[in-house]
C-alpha positions in Angstrom: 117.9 121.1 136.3 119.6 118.1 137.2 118.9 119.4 141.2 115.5 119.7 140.6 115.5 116.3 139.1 117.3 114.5 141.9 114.7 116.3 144.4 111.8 114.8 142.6 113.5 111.2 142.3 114.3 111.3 146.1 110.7 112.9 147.3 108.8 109.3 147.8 105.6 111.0 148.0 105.8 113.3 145.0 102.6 111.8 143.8 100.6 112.0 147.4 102.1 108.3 148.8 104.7 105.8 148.5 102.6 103.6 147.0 101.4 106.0 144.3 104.7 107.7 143.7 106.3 103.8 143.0 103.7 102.4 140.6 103.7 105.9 138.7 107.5 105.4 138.9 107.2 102.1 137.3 104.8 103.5 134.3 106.1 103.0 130.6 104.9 104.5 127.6 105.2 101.2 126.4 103.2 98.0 127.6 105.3 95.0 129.2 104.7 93.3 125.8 105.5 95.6 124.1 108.8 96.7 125.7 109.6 92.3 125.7 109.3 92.2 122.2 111.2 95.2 121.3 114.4 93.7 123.5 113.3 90.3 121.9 113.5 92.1 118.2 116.7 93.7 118.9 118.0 90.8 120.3 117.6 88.8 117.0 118.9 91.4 114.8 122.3 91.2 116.8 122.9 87.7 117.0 121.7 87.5 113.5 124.6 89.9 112.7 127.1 88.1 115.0 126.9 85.1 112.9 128.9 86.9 110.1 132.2 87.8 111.6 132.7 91.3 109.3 129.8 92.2 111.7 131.0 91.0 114.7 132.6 95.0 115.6 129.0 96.4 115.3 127.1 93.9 118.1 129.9 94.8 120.7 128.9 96.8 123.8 130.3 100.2 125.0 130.2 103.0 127.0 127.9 105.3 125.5 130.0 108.6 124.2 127.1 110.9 124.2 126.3 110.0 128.4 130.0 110.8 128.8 130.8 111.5 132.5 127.3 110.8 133.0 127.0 107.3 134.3 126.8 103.8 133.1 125.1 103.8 129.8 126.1 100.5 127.9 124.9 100.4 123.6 126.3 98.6 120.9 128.5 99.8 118.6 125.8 100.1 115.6 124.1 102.9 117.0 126.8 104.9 117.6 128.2 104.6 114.4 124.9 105.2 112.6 123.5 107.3 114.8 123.0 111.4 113.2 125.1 109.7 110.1 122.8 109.3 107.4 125.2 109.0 104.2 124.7 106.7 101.8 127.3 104.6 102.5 125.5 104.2 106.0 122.0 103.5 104.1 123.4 100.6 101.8 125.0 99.1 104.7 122.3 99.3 107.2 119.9 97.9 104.1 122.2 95.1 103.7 122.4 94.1 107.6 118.6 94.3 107.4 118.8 91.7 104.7 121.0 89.6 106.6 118.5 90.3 109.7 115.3 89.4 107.3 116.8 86.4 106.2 117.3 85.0 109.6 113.8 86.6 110.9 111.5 83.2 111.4 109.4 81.5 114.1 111.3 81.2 117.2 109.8 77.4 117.3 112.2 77.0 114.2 115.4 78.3 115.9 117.7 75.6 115.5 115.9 73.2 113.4 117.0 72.1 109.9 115.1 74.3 107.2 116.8 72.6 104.2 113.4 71.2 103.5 111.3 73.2 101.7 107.9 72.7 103.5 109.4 73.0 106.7 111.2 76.2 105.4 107.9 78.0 104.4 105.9 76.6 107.8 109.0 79.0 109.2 108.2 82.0 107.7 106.2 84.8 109.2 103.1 86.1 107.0 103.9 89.3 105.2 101.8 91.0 107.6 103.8 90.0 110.5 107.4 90.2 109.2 106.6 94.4 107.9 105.4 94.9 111.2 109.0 93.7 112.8 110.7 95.4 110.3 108.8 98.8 111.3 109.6 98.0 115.2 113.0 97.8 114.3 113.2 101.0 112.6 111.3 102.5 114.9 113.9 101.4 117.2 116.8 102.4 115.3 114.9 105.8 115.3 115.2 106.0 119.2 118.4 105.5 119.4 119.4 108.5 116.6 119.7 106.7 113.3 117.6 109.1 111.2 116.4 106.2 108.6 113.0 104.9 107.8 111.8 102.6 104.6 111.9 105.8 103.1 115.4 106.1 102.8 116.1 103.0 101.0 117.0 102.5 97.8 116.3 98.6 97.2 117.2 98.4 93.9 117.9 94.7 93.2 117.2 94.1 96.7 114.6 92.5 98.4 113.0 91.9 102.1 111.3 89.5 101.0 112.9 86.1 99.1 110.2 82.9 97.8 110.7 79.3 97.5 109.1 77.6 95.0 107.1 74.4 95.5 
């Protein structure tokens, strides 16, 4: 398999030209937007967890066990350890870093700026609409890469994605 594969990847005019075979080369599942904001999302839920030093282990980047011997696959730390693990020590844990990631999940125009205010606080905050939809993409992206979780799995007892201010 992995001969036939190398044949096709070195054929430049598998698809009838070279300028046929490179654009279908360069063809994603995913839309450009799509595949920014899904880097974007993960992004923010790693530096959100890299500002709590217990956490810092699970954001650090290695060599991908499962590619082993099979060339440079870089991932963080998170997936391996919760990736094919569902117990449910793993699902109160992951629902906590999800806390930690809502709780940090605002308008990137608000990055850096003092929230203590209240108005300013809620003028940071995504609709409801918006901030289930990144909590699906994550999950979805979590699903990806092997963790076998979705809202289903959660227990949020006492727990809460979503946290008010009063006015």
């Amino acid at each position: 398999m992995a001969t036939m594969l190398a044949t096709a990847e070195a054929n430049l005019t598998v698809y009838g030209s070279k300028e046929a075979t490179a654009l279908l080369r360069k063809l994603s599942p995913l839309s450009s937007n799509r595949q920014e904001l899904k880097a974007g999302l993960i992004t923010r839920f790693f530096v959100s967890l890299s500002f709590h030093e217990a956490y810092l282990p699970l954001c650090r980047i290695i060599q991908d066990p499962q590619y082993h011997g099979l060339g440079d696959h870089p991932i963080q730390v998170f997936f391996v350890a919760f990736r094919h693990n569902g117990t449910e020590v793993n699902k109160q844990l992951l629902s906590h870093l999800l806390l930690l990631f809502s709780q940090t999940l605002h308008k990137v125009d608000y990055y850096g700026k003092d929230l203590s205010d209240e108005v300013t606080f809620c003028n940071a905050q995504y609709e409801s609409t918006t901030s289930s939809m990144y909590l699906r993409s994550i999950i979805g992206i979590f699903r990806e890469h092997g963790l076998l979780f979705n809202m289903g799995s959660f227990n949020f007892v006492g727990m809460s994605f979503l946290y008010y201010v009063s006015i």
